[in-house]
C-alpha positions in Angstrom: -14.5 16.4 19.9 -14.3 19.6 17.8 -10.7 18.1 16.8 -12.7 15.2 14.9 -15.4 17.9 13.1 -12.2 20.1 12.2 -9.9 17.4 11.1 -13.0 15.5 8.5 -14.0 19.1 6.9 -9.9 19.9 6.6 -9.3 16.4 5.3 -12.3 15.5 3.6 -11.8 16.2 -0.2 -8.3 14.0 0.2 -10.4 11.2 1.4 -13.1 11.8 -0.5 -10.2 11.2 -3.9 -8.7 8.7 -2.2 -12.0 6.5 -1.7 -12.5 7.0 -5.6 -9.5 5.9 -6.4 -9.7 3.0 -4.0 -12.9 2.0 -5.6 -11.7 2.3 -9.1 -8.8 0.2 -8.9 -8.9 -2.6 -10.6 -9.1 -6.4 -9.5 -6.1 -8.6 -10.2 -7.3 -12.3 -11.7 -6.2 -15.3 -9.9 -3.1 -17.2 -11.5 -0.6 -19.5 -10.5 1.7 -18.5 -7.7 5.3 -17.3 -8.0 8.3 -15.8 -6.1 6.8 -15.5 -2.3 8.3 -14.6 0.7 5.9 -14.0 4.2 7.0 -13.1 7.3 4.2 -13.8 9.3 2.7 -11.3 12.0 -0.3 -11.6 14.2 -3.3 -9.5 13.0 -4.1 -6.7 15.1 -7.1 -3.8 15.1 -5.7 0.2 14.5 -4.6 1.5 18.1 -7.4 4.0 19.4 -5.2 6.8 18.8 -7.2 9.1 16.7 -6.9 9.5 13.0 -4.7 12.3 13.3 -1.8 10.7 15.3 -2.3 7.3 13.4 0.8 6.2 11.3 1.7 3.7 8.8 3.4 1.5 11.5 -0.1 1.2 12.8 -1.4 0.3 9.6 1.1 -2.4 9.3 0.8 -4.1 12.8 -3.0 -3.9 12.5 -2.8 -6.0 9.2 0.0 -8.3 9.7 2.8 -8.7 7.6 1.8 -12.3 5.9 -1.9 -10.3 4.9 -0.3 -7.2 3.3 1.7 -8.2 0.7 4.3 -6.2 1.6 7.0 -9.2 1.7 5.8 -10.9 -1.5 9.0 -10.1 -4.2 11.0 -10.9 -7.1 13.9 -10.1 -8.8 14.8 -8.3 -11.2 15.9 -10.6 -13.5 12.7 -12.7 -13.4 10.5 -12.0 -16.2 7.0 -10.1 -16.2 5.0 -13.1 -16.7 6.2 -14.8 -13.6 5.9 -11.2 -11.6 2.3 -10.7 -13.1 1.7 -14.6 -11.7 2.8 -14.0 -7.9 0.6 -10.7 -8.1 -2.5 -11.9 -9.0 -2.4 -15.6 -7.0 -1.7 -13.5 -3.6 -4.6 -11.0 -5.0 -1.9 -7.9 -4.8 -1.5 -4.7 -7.2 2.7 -4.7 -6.9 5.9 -6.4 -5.6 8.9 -5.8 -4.4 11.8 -5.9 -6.5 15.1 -7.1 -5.5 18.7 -7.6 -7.1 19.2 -11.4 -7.5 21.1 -12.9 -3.9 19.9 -9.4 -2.5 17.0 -9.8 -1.4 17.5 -7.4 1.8 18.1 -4.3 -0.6 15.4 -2.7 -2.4 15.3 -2.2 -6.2 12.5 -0.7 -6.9 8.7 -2.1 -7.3 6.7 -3.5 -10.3 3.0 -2.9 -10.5 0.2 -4.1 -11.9 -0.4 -0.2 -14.1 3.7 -1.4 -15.0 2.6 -4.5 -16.8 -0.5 -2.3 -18.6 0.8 0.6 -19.6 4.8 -1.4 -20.4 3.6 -4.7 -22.1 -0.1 -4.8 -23.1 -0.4 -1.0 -24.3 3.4 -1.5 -26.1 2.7 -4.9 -26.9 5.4 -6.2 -25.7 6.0 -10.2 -25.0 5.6 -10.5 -21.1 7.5 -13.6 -21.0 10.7 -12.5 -23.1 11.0 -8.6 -21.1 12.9 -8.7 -17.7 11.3 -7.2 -14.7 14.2 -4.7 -14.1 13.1 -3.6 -17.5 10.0 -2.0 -16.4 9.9 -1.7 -12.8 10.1 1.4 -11.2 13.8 2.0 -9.8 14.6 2.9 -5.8 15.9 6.2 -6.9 12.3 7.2 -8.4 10.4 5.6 -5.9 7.9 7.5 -3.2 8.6 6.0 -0.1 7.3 6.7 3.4 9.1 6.3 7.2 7.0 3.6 9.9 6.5 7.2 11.7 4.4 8.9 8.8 1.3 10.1 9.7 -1.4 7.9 7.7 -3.2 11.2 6.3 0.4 12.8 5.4 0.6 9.1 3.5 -2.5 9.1 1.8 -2.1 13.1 0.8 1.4 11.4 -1.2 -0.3 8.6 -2.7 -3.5 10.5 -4.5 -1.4 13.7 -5.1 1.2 11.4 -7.3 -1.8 9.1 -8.4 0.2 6.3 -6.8 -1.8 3.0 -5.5 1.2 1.8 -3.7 3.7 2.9 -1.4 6.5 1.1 0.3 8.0 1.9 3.7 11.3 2.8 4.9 13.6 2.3 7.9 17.0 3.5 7.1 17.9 1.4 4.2 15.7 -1.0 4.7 12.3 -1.6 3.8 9.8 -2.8 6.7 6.6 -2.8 4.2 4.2 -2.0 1.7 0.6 -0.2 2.0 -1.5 0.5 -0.4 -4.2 3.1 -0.7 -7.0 0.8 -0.1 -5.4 0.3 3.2 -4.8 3.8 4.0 -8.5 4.9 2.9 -9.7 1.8 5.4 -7.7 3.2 8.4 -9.0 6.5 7.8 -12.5 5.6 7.6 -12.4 3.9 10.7 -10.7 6.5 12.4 -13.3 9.0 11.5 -16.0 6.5 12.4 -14.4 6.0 15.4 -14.2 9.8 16.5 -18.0 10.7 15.1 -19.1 7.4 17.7 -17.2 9.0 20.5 -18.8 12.2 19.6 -22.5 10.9 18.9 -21.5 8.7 22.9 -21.1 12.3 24.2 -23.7 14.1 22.8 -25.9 11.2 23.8 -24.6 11.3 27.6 -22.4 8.0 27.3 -19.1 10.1 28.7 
């Protein structure tokens, strides 16, 4: 149980970042739906594993793929509008961004920070600018493997003040977390250890 004390005070001003950034994050509105793809997944609870073995393969069975996003997509000749639409009616900060016919091969990702810093800050006309225009490439991105430990994940994400992150398997992508996702597993992780610990202390074990 001193593995669970250790692992909060050695971890604990990453999480504590992380939770502020989680909370900060702004809400997409709701608009029409666009480009959509789900593959759907039964949803699952985190393995009791401990939050320093969980990975990001955990996160991703324990949510499902049809909950996470991580399979909603559109090309990158669609226009921003239609991107910004299938975002915020699927309640999601980023998609997936393919090549038109390839929609097995990654081209990068467009977020919702994209569309704000890119078209309203620029002023830009969402409707007229292609998404390949502002989306951030697959040589740039920040990717992590199915076998990444969630902590090592969420140390990437506030470190490069990212909010999303997809996930690779070769040269193919199996998902997308974000880092509201990755600050929930680790909450429950901890609180899972600290009831273990208060079950001990209290004669449970």
């Amino acid at each position: 149980m001193q593995r669970a004390v250790q692992a909060i005070r050695s971890h604990g001003s990453v999480l504590k970042y992380a939770v502020q950034q989680h909370i900060s994050a702004p809400k997409p509105a709701m608009f029409p739906a666009a480009f959509s793809r789900f593959m759907s997944a039964s949803s699952a609870r985190l393995e009791d594993r401990g939050f320093e073995t969980a990975t990001v393969a955990d996160i991703l069975k324990s949510k499902g793929k049809s909950a996470d996003g991580s399979w909603l997509w559109c090309t990158t000749e669609d226009n921003v509008y239609d991107a910004v639409k299938s975002m915020t009616q699927h309640n999601v900060g980023a998609l997936v961004v393919v090549k038109p016919g390839q929609e097995k091969a990654i081209a990068g990702i467009i977020t919702e920070r994209d569309y704000l810093r890119k078209i309203i800050v620029q002023g830009r006309s969402s409707k007229s600018t292609k998404v390949g225009d502002i989306m951030t490439e697959e040589n740039k991105l920040i990717t992590v493997k199915p076998d990444t430990k969630v902590l090592q994940a969420m140390q990437l994400m506030t470190e490069n003040r990212i909010r999303h992150i997809p996930v690779i398997e070769g040269t193919g992508m199996l998902g997308m977390v974000s880092i509201g996702d990755v600050v929930r597993a680790v909450v429950n992780e901890h609180r899972e250890e600290l009831n273990r610990l208060n079950a001990y202390i209290q004669g449970g074990y």
